[in-house]
C-alpha positions in Angstrom: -3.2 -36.7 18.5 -2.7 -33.1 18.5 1.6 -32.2 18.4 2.0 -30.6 22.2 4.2 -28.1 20.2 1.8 -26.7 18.2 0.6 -23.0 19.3 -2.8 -23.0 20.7 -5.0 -20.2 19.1 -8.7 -19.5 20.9 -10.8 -17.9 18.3 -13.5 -16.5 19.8 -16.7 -16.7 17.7 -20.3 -15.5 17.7 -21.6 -16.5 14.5 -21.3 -13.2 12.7 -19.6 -12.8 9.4 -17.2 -10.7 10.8 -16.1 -13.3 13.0 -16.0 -15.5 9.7 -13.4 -12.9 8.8 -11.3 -13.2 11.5 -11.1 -17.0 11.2 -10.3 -16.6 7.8 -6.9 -14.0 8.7 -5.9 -16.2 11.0 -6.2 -19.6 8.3 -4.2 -17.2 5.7 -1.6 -15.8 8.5 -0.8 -18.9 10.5 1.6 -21.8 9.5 -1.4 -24.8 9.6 1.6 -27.3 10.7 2.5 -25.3 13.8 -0.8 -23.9 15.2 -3.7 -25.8 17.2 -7.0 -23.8 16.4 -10.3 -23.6 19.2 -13.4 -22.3 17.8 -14.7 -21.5 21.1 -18.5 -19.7 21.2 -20.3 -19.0 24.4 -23.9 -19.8 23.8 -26.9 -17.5 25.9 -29.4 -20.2 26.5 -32.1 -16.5 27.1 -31.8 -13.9 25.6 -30.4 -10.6 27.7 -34.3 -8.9 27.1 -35.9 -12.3 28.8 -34.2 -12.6 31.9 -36.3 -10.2 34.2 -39.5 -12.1 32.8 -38.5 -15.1 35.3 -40.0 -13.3 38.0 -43.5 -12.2 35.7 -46.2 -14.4 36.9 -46.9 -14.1 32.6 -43.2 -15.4 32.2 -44.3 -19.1 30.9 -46.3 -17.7 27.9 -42.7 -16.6 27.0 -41.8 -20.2 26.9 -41.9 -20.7 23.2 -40.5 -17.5 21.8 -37.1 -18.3 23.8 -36.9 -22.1 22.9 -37.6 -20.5 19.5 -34.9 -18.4 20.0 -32.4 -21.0 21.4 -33.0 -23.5 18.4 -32.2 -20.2 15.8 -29.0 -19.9 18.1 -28.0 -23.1 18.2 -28.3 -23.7 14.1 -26.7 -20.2 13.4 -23.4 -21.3 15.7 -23.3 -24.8 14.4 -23.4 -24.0 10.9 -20.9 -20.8 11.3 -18.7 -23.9 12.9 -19.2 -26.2 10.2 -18.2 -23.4 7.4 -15.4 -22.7 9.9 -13.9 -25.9 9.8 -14.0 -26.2 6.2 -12.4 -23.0 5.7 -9.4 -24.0 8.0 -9.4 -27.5 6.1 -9.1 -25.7 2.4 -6.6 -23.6 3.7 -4.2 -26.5 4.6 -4.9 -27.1 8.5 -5.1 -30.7 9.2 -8.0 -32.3 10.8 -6.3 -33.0 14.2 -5.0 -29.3 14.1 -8.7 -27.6 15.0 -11.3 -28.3 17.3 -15.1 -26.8 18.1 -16.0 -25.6 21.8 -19.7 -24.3 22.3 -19.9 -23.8 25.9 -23.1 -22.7 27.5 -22.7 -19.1 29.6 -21.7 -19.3 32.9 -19.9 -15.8 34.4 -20.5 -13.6 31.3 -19.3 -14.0 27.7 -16.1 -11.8 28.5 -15.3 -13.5 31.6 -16.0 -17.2 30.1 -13.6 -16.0 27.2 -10.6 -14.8 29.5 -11.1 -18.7 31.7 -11.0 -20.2 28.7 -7.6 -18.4 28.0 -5.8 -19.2 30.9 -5.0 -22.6 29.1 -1.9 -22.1 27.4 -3.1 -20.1 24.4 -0.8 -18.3 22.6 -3.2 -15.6 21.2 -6.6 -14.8 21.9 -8.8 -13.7 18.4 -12.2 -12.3 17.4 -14.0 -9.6 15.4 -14.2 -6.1 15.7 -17.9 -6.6 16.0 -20.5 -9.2 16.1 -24.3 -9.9 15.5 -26.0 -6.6 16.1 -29.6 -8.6 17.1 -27.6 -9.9 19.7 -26.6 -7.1 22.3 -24.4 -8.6 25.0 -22.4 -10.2 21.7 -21.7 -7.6 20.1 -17.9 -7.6 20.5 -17.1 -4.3 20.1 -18.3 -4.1 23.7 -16.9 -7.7 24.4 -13.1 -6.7 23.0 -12.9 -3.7 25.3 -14.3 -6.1 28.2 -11.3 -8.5 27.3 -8.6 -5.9 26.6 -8.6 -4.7 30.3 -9.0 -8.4 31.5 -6.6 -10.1 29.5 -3.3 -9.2 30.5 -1.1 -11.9 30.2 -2.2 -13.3 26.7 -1.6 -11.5 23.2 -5.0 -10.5 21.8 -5.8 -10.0 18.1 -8.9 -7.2 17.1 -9.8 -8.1 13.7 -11.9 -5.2 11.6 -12.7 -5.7 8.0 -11.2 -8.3 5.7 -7.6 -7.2 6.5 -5.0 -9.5 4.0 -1.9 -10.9 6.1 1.3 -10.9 4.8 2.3 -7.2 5.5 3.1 -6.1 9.3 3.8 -3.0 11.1 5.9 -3.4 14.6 4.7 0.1 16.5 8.4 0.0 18.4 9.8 2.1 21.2 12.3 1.6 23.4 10.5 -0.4 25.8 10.9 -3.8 27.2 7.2 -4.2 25.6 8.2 -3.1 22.4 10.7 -5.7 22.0 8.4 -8.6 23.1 5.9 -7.9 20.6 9.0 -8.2 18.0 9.5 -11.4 20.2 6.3 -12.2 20.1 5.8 -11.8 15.5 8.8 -13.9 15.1 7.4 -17.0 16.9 4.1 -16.6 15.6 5.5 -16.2 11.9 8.4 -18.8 11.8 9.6 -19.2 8.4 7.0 -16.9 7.2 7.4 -15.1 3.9 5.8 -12.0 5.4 7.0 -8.9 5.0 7.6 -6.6 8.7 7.6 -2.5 8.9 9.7 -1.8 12.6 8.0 1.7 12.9 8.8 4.3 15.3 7.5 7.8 15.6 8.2 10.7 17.6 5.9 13.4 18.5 6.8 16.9 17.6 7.5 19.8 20.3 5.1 22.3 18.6 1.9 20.8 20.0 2.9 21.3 23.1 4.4 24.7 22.5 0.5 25.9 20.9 -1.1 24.4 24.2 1.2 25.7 26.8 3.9 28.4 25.1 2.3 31.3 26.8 2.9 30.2 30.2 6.4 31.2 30.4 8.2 34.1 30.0 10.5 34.2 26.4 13.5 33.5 28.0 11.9 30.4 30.4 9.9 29.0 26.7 13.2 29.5 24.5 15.1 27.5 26.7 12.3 24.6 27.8 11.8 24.7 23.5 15.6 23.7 23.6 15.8 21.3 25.9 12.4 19.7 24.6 13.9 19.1 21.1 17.5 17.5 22.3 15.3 15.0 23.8 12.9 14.3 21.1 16.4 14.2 19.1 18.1 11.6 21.0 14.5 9.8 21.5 15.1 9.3 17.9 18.4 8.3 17.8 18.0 6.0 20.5 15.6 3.9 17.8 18.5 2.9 15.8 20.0 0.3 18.0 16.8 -1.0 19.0 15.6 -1.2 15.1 19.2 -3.5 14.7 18.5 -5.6 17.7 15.2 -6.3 16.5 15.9 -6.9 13.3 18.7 -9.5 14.6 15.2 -11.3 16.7 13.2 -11.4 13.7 16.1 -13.3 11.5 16.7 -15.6 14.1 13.2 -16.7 14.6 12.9 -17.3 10.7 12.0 -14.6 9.2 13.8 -13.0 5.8 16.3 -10.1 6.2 15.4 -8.0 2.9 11.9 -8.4 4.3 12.4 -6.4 7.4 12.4 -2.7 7.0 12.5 0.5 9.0 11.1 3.7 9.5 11.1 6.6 11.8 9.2 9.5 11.3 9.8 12.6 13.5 7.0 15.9 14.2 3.6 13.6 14.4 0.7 15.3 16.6 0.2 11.5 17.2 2.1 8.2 17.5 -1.1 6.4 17.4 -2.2 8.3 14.0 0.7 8.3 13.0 1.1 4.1 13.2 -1.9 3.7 11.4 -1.2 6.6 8.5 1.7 4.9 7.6 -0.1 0.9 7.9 -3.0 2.4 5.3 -0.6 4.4 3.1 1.9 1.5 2.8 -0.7 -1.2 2.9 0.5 -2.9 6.4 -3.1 -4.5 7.0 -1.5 -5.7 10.8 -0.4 -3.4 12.7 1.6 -5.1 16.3 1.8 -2.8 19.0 3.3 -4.0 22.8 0.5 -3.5 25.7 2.8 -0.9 27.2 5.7 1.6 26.3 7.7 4.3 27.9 9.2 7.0 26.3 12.0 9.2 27.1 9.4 12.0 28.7 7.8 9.0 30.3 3.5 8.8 30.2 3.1 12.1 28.9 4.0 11.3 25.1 3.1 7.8 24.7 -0.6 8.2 26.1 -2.3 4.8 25.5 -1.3 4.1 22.4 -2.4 0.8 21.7 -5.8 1.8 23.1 -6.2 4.3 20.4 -4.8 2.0 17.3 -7.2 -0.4 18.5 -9.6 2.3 17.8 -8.7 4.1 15.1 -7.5 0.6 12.9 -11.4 -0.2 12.2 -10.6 -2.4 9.1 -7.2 -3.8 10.1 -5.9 -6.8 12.3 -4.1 -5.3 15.9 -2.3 -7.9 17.7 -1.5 -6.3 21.5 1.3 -8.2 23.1 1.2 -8.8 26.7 
């Protein structure tokens, strides 16, 4: 019988070796005794380019090149779920700990994915991308789908082969910021990982190159002023918020002299500027909330966990809802 306290994880697979990938982050990453694992795949019975041919009075003679098609399915996702399980099994995950759901499609592959969510996961995970012969799988397209859908479950992008261990916190001073510090500590209780609490803080000269000549000297000297005390405090401000966190992170389990800080000031962008610092340092995760707000609201923080998501091709992104 499967421990009610276990963590439910719905890993959302296609069959692709990237999705391979992603099952094997989240074996090396996850505590096996604390986490229940669903290998969930939505199988298309037809194939996106059949289904118009239902109403072609030639349809029928199509008959055997889609059953052909269904059996190659079938035996691609059942094997991918048999090297699955033994993957999870080598890396220490218990038998009752991980379970295989092949469900045919019924509203859409995204929208079959976020139903399946709504019960009790703690994280929803797949691959960057997915089988390319496939069209409607391929999950760069399916990840964007679920991004905008899936707002009240954490959802992990995995690109690459990315090695766990190592994790930057993109922090603010947001309420959103601090639940995905929230959010890394019960995920990782007890782990030996290391975390990066990262903060950066946009510098006043872009905005000085794309609007400086609308006002007069006087007008641009003094908005120039006023613009840097704030990006000053802004960075100030991190300081308390880095100890509070800090303070989560122990509490939930994790080491002390394996929770560092950073802030770095003058970036063109914090999204750049997150994942810069994960590839130069080696953070192969990078944890950013949903949302922030900064002290000049909208305007600085853009989308920023839009464009990691994008620009972090051949890391793991966990978004916290």
């Amino acid at each position: 019988m499967v421990d009610s306290a276990r963590k439910k994880i719905l890993l959302a697979v296609d069959g692709s070796e990237q999705a391979m990938e992603a099952v094997r982050y989240v074996s090396k990453v996850l505590p096996p005794e604390q986490m229940e694992i669903v290998l969930f795949n939505v199988m298309t019975k037809i194939p996106e380019s059949f289904w118009d041919l239902q109403k072609e009075p030639a349809f029928y003679h199509k008959i055997a090149n889609i059953k052909a098609w269904e059996v190659q399915q079938e035996k691609i996702i059942h094997e991918f779920m048999e090297n699955a399980g033994r993957l999870l099994l080598d890396a220490g995950f218990p038998e009752d700990a991980f379970s295989v759901n092949i469900q045919e499609r019924r509203d859409g592959i995204a929208r079959d994915i976020v139903t399946e969510s709504q019960k009790d996961y703690s994280a929803v995970v797949l691959g960057r991308t997915g089988l390319s012969d496939l069209k409607d799988l391929i999950l760069g397209s399916i990840a964007n789908k679920l991004m905008e859908r899936l707002t009240d479950v954490p959802v992990w992008i995995i690109g690459g082969s990315p090695q766990p261990g190592r994790l930057l916190i993109s922090m603010d001073t947001s309420e959103w910021a601090m639940r995905a510090v929230d959010y890394v500590g019960s995920m990782l209780d007890g782990s030996p990982a290391e975390v990066l609490l990262f903060h950066a803080v946009r510098g006043f000269d872009i905005f000085q190159r794309g609007h400086g000549k609308a006002f007069v000297p006087e007008h641009n000297r003094d908005w120039m002023e006023q613009a840097e005390k704030e990006l000053n405090e802004a960075s100030r401000a991190i300081e308390p918020i880095f100890e509070k966190a800090a303070q989560r992170l122990v509490s939930a389990g994790l080491s002390a002299d394996r929770i560092a800080t950073k802030v770095v000031t003058g970036v063109s962008s914090r999204a750049g500027a997150v994942v810069l610092e994960a590839q130069r340092e080696g953070y192969e995760t990078i944890v950013v909330g949903r949302r922030g707000l900064s002290k000049v609201q909208e305007f600085f923080m853009g989308r920023v966990s839009n464009k990691i998501i994008q620009m972090a091709r051949k890391m793991a992104v966990w978004v916290v809802s």
